[in-house]
C-alpha positions in Angstrom: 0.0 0.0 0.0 0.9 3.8 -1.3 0.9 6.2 2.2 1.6 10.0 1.1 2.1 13.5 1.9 -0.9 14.8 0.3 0.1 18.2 -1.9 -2.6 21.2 -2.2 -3.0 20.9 -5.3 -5.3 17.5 -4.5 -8.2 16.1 -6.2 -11.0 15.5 -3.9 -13.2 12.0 -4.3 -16.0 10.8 -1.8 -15.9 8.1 -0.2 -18.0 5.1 -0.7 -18.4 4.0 2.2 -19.1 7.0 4.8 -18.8 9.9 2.4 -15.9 11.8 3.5 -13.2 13.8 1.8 -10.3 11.3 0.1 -7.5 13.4 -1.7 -6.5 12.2 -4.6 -2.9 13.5 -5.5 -2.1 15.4 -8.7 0.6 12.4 -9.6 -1.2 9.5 -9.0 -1.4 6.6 -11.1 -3.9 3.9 -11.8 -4.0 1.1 -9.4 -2.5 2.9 -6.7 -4.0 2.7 -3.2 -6.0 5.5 -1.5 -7.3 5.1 2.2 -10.5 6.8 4.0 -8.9 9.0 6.7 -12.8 8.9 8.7 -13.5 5.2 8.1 -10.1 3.4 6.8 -11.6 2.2 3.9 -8.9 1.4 1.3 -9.8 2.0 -2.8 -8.1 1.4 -6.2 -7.7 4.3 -8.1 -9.0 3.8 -11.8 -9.1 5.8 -15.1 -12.6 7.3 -15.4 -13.7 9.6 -18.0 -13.0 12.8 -15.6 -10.0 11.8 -14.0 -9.6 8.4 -11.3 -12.9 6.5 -10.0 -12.2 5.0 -6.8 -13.4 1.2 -6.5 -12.8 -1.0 -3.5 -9.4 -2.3 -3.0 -9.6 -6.1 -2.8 -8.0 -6.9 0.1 -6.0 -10.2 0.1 -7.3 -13.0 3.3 -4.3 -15.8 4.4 -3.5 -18.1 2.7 -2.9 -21.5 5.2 -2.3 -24.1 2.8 -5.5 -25.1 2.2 
């Protein structure tokens, strides 16, 4: 996962889940990770037709041999 220093020059996106604020940075790239800073939820950033659509990250369980 992507953790950064968000510039002011941010996008803004809601999020899905509780409808706060998520910055998107000016330099991001598809497939990078964004995270909810009220709720936590994480989201893939994809190309959309204005910019980056967020869609929920899929998160990856343990794997224990079975």
């Amino acid at each position: 996962m992507i953790n950064r220093e968000w510039d002011v020059g941010d996008n803004m996106s809601k999020c899905e889940e509780c409808d706060a604020d998520i910055s998107i940075p000016s330099d991001a790239l598809e497939g990078e990770i964004v995270t909810c800073p009220e709720c936590g939820a994480s989201f893939e950033l994809a190309k959309g037709s204005d910019g980056f659509d967020l869609k929920p990250a899929q998160t990856v369980g343990e794997d224990w041999g079975q």
